[in-house]
N, C-alpha and C positions, 0 to 999 in steps of 0.2 A: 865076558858077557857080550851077546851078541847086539851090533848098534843100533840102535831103536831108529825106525823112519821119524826123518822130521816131521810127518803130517802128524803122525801117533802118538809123537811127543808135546806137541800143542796141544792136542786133542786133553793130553792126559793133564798138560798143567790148567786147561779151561775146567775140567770139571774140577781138578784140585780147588781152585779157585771159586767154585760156587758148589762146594757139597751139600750132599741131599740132605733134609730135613731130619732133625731127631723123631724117632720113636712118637715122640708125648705129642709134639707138635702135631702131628696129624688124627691124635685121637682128637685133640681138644676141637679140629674144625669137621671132625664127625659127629661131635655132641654140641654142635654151637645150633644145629636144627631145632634138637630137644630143646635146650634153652631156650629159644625164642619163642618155640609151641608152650612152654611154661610160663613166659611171660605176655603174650597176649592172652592166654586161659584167665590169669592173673585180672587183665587190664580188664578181659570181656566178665570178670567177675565183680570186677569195679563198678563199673561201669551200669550193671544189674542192681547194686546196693545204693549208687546213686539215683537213678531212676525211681526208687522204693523213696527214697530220701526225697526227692521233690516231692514227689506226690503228698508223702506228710508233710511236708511244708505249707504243699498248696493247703490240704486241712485246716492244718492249724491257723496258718494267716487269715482263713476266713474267718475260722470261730473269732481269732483277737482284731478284726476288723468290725464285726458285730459288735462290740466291749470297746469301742472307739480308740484302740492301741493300736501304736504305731510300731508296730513289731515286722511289719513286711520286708523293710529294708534291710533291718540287722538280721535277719535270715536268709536275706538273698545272697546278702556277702559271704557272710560261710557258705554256701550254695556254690556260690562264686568261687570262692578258693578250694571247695572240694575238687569243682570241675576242673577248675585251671592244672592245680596237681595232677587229677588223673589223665587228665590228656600230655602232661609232659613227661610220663614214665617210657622208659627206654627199653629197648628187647633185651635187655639182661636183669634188671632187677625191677622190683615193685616198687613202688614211690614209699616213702617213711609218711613226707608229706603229706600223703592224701588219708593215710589214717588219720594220726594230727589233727587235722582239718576236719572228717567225721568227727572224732570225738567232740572237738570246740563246738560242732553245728549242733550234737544234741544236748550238751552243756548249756547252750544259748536255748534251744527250744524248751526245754526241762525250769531253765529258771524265767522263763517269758510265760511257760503254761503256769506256773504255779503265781506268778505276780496276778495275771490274770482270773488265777480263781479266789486271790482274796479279792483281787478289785469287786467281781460279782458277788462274793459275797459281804463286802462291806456296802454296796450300792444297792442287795437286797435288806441291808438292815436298817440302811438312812431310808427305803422308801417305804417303811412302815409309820412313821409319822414325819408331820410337816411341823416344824418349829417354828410358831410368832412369837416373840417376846417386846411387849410394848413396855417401855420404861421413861423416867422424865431426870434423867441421872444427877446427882449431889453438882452443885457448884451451878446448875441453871433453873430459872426458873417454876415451879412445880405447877404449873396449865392447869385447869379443871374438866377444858371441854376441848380437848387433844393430845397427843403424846407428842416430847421434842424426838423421841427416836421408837423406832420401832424395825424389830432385829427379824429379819427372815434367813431360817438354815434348814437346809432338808432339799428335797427336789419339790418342785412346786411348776403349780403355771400362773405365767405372770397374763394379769391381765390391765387391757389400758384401756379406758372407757375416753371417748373423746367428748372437749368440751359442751357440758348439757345449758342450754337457756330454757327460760321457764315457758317451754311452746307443748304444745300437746303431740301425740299421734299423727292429726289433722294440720298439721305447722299454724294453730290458732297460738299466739301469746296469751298469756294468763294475763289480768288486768290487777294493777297495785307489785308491790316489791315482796309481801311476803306470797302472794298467790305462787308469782313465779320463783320465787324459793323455794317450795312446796311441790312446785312441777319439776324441778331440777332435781331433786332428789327421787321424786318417782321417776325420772327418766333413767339416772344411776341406778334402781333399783330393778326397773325393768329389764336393765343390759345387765347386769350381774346373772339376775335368773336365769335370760337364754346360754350359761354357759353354766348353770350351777350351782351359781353363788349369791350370797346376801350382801346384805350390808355390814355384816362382821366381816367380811374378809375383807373390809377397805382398809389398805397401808398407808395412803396417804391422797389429799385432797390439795387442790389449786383452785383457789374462789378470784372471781377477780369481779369488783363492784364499782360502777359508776359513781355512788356514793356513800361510805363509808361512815361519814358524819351522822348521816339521815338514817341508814339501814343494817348498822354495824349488828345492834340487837337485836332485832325480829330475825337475822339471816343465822346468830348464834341461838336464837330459842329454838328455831327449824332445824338446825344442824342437829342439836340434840335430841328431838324431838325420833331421828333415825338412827340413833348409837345409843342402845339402850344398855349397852355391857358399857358400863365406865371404866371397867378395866383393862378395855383393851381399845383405847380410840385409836385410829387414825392421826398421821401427821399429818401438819395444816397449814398452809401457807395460805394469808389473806391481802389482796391489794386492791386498789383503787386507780380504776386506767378512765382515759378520758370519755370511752364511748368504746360499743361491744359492737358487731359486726350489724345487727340492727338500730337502728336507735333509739326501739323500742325495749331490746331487752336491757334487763337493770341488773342483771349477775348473771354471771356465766362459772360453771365448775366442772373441771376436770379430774377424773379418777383412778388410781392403780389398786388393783386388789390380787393377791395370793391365791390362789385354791389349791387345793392336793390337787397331783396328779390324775388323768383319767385313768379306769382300771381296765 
């Protein structure tokens, strides 16, 4: 065999030493292009189904923002972790994640729309009546011209009349203790009217009287004298303070009363 040049002979053990690629190996980094064109298709498909998904999000949080539920939050977080998923998928495969995460986000939206249409429709069935129940319950006392409780349930408006003394319109004082008894009760009856109501919807009353001794009875005949339903009085707190903020008026009363709702 004839002698091989040394240059030819290095030459031949360098490529022995780093022979050429199989076959498959170079198919595989011909179709690594497609791949990647199939997995951003993938992502930008994602990525379209989230967008859809916010946007009912945003919907829906408004409808259960109206309905006073606090459902914003637990929707943003699946929101959150859809997004997060799909922006960590790689150029070879589609995230498992980010489906996962759709599913949980309309499992969450599904059982938040459906909580919130009993809610409306249990708060449309409380607001077809207002419940008062005035009672004087076993083991206390039984009142004649008050109730010791009186039970409001339903949606209602509360209303607060602020302390009435027996002065007119004109800020004239009534003259005597039952005059201005008389006028305190027309002034509670006047501020009930401008918003609707009578003197049935009074829940409860604060008398406070300079003297109790002298005026405890004329101040109970006038009380009743405006609660013509005995079944349903008003609770009653009665006290005796030194002097009212004139020193002419001789009872001062303060009032809460219920109404239904405006329509």
């Amino acid at each position: 065999m004839p002698e091989v040049a040394p240059g030819f002979r290095r030459l031949k053990i360098d490529l022995d030493a780093h022979p050429r690629p199989a076959p498959w190996s170079r198919a595989r980094r011909v179709l690594t292009p497609c791949s990647r064109a199939r997995a951003q298709s993938s992502a930008r498909e994602d990525c379209r189904r989230g967008i859809c998904e916010a946007y009912a999000n945003g919907l829906l949080c408004a409808a259960l923002f109206k309905l006073g539920l606090r459902a914003r939050s637990i929707l943003c977080d699946f929101m959150h972790e859809g997004v997060t998923a799909m922006t960590s998928q790689n150029d070879s495969a589609p995230s498992r994640v980010s489906a996962a995460s759709r599913r949980d986000f309309v499992t969450a939206a599904t059982a938040v729309a459906a909580a919130s249409a009993a809610a409306a429709t249990g708060s449309a069935q409380a607001q077809a009546e207002m419940n008062v129940r005035h009672s004087n319950p076993s083991g206390m006392t039984q009142p004649t011209a008050y109730s010791q409780v009186v039970e409001v349930n339903g949606p209602h408006r509360l209303v607060f009349v602020a302390g009435q003394t027996g002065v007119d319109a004109s800020g004239k004082a009534a003259q005597g203790f039952r005059a201005q008894a008389v006028q305190v009760f027309e002034n509670i009856k006047t501020a009930l009217a401008s918003v609707g109501g009578t003197m049935d919807n009074v829940v409860r009353l604060t008398t406070y009287m300079t003297d109790l001794e002298q005026n405890a009875d004329a101040y109970r005949e006038v009380r009743a004298s405006f609660f013509a339903n005995k079944g349903a009085l008003p609770a009653s707190t009665l006290l005796q303070i030194t002097r009212l903020a004139n020193p002419s008026f001789l009872i001062e009363v303060d009032a809460t009363a219920i109404l239904p709702p405006r329509g």
